[in-house]
C-alpha positions as CSV (number, residue, x, y, z in Angstrom):
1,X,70.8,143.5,69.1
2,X,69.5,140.2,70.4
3,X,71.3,137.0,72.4
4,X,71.1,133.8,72.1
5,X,72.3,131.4,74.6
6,X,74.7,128.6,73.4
7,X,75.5,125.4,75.1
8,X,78.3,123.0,73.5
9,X,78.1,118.8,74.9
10,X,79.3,116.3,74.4
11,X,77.2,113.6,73.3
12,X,78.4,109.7,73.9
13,X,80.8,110.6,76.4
14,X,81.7,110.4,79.6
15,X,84.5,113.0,80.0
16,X,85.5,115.6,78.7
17,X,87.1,115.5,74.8
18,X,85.5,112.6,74.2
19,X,82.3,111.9,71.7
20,X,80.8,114.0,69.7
21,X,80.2,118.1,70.4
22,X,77.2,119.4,69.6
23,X,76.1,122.7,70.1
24,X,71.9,123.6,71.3
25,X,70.3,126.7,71.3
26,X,66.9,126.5,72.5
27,X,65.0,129.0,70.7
28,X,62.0,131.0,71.9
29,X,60.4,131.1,67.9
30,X,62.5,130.1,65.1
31,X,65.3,131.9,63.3
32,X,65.2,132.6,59.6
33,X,66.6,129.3,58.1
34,X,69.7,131.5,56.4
35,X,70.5,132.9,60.4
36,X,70.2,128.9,61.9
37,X,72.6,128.1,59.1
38,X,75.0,130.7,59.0
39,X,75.5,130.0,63.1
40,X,76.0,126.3,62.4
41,X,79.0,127.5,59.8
42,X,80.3,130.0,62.7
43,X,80.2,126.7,65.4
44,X,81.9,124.8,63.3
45,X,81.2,121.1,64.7
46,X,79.3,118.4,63.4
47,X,76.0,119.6,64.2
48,X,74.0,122.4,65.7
49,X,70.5,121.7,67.0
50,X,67.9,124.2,67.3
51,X,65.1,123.5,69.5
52,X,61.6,125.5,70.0
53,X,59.1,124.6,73.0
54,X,55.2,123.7,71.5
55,X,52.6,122.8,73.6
56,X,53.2,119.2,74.2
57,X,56.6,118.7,72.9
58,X,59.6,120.6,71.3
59,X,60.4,121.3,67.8
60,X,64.2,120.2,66.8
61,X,66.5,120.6,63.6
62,X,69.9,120.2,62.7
63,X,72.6,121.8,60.8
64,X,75.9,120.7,59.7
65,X,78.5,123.5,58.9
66,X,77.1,123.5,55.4
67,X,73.6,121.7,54.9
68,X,70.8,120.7,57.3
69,X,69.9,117.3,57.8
70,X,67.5,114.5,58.3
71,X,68.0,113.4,61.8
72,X,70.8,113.4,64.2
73,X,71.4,111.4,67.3
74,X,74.5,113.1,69.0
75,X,72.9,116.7,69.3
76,X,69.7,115.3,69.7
77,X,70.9,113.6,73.1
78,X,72.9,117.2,73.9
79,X,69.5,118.9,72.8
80,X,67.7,116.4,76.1
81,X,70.7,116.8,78.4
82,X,70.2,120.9,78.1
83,X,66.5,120.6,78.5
84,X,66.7,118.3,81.2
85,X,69.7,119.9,83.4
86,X,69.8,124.1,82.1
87,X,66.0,124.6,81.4
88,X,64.2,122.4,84.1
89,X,62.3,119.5,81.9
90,X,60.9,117.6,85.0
91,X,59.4,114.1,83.2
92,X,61.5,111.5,82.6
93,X,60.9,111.9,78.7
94,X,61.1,114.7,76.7
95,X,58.7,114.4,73.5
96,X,60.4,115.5,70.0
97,X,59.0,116.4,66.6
98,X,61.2,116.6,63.3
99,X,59.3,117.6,59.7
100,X,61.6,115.3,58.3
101,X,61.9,112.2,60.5
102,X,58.5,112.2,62.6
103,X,58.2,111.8,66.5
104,X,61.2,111.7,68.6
105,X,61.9,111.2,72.3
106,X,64.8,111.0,74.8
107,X,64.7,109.3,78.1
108,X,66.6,110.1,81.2
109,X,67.7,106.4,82.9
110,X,68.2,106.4,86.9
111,X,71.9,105.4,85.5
112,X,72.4,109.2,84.4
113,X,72.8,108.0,80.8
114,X,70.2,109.4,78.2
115,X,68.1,107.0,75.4
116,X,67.0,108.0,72.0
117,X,63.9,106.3,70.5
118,X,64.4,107.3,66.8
119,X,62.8,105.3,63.4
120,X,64.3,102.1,62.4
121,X,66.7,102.9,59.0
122,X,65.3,100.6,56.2
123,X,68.5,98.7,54.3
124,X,68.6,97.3,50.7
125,X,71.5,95.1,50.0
126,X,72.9,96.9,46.7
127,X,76.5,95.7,44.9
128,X,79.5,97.4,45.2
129,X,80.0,101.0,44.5
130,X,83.1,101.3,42.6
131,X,83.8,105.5,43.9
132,X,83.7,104.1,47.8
133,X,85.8,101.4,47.1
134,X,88.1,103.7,45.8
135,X,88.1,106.0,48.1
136,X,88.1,103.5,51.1
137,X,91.0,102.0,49.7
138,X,89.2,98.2,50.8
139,X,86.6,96.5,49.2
140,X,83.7,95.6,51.8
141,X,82.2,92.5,52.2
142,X,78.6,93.5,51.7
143,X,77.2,97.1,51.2
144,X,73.7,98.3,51.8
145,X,72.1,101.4,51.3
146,X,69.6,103.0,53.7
147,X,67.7,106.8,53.3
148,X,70.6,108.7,53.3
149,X,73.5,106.5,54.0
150,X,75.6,103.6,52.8
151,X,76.2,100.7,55.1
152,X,79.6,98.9,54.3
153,X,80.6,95.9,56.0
154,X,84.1,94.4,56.9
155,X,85.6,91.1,58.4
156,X,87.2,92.6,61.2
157,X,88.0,95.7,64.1
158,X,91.1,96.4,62.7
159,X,90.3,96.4,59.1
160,X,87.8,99.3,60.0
161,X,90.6,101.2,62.3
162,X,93.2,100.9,58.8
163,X,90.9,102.4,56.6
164,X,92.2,106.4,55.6
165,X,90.0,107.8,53.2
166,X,90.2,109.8,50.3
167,X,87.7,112.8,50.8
168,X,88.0,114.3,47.5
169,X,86.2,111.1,46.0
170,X,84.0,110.4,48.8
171,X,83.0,113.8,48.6
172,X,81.4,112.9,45.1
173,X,79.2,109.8,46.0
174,X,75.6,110.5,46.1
175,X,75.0,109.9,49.6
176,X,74.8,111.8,53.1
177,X,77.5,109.8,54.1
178,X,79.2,105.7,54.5
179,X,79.3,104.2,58.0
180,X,81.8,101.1,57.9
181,X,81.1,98.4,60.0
182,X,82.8,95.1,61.2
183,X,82.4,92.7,64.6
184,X,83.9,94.3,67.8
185,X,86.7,93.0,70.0
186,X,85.5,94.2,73.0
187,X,81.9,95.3,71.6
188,X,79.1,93.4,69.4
189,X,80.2,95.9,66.4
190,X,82.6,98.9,65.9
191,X,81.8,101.6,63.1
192,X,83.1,104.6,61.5
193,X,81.0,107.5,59.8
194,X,82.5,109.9,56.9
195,X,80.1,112.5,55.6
196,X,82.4,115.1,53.9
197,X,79.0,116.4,51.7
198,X,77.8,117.7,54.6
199,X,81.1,119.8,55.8
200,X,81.8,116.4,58.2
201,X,84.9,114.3,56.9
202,X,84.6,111.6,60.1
203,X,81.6,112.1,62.6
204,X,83.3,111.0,66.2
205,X,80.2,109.3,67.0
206,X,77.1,109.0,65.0
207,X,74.1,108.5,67.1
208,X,71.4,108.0,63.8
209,X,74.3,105.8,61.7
210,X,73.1,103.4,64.2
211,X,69.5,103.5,62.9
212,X,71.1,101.3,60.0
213,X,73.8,99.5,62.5
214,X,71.5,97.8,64.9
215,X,69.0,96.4,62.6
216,X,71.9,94.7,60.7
217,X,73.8,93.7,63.3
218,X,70.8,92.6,65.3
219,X,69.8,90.4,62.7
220,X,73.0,89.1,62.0
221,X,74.3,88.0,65.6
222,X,70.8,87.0,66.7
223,X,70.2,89.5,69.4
224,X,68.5,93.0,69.7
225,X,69.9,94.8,72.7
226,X,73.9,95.7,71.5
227,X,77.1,97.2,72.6
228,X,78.8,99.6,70.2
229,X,81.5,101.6,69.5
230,X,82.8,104.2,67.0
231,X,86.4,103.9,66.6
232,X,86.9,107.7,65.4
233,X,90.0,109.8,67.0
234,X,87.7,111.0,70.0
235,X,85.9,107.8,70.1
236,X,81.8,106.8,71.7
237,X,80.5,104.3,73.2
238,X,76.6,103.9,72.6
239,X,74.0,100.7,74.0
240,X,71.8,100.0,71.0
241,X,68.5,97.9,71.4
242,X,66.4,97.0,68.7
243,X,62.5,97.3,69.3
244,X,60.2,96.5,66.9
245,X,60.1,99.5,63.9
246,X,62.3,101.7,66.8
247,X,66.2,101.6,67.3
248,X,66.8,103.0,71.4
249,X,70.1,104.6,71.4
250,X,71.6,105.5,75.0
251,X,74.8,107.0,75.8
252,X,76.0,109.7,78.3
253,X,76.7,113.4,77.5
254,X,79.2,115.7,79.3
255,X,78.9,119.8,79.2
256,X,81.6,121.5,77.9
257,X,80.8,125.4,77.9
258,X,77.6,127.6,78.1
259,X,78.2,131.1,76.0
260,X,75.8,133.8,74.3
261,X,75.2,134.3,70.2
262,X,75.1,138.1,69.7
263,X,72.7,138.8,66.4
């Protein structure tokens, strides 16, 4: 029998219930990939990160209830708050490696909130896509597609708060998932995220969507550092500055519970 500790935060939050949950197990050697996937299922939130210590940084992946993924901002940042405050990292960065996104890092601020440095998303202006239309419900303004994602944009806040999807078509489009986009009231942009291929109907708050976000929006309202938020039911609020091929992502993160995985 064996034991794993859990930790479950809240990423881009700064109470309790709010943002996004992850859960971090910080791993002395890796877990057969079936094990790492099967405890991601038993979690049941948007994403699990595993993390392994190397000799100058730490290994990281992420699983969704059903798939793992590319890159993840919102348990990367609970990945960082658990290294930093349960398992004693002392510098001010923590240095990250993913196989399938590169070098990572997270930096504490002096304000208590933590920033992601994570590869700019590259965007191609495509035309419309009939099945997200349809499933949307709303035809966008402009849609892009980036690595994994598409990038819909709207006129307005409350356009992007009306929109109810139907998951049972966006289910079928050949994508990781659609962030929908539109000017901020109170914020340079708002978003929402829908991912139901990977087990996630609506992410609360998408930390790597805004790999694709704050290029576009940067470009667009002539300006690289950016306030955000995601208008899902639990809601995030993320600062977003654009530099050079990088995308900083900073936001606060809130512990929830600490438990024990028994194998």
């Amino acid at each position: 029998m064996k034991t794993l500790q859990l930790f479950q935060i809240n990423a881009f939050a700064s109470s309790l219930f709010k943002g996004n949950p992850a859960a971090v197990c910080v791993l002395d050697s890796w877990l057969n990939e079936q094990t790492m996937q099967d405890i991601a299922m038993e979690n049941n939130l948007a994403e699990t990160a595993f993390v392994v210590k190397r000799e100058e940084d730490y290994h990281i992946r992420w699983f969704t209830p059903e798939v793992e993924v590319d890159l993840c901002g919102h348990a990367t940042l609970a990945a960082a708050w658990v290294l930093f405050h349960r398992y004693g990292h002392e510098a001010e960065i923590i240095h990250l490696h993913s196989d399938r996104s590169g070098p990572l890092s997270v930096k504490k601020e002096d304000s208590g909130e933590l920033t992601l440095d994570f590869p700019v998303d590259t965007l191609e202006e495509v035309g419309p896509v009939s099945a997200i239309s349809e499933a949307l419900g709303k035809e966008p303004l402009k849609v892009f597609r980036g690595k994994t994602d598409y990038l819909l944009i709207y006129e307005n806040e409350q356009e992007i708060i009306e929109i109810v999807p139907n998951f049972f078509l966006l289910d079928r489009v050949d994508a990781r998932g659609v962030i929908v986009t539109a000017p901020g009231k109170e914020v340079d942009f708002v978003s929402r995220f829908f991912a139901p291929k990977c087990g996630v109907p609506e992410d609360p708050v998408t930390g790597s969507a805004h790999t694709s976000l704050t290029p576009y929006w940067a470009k667009v309202l002539g300006k690289a550092d950016l306030k955000a938020r995601q208008l899902s039911k639990r809601g995030g609020s993320l600062r977003c500055r654009l530099r050079g091929e990088r995308v900083w992502i900073s936001g606060s993160a809130v512990p929830y519970l600490k438990g024990e995985i028994t194998l």
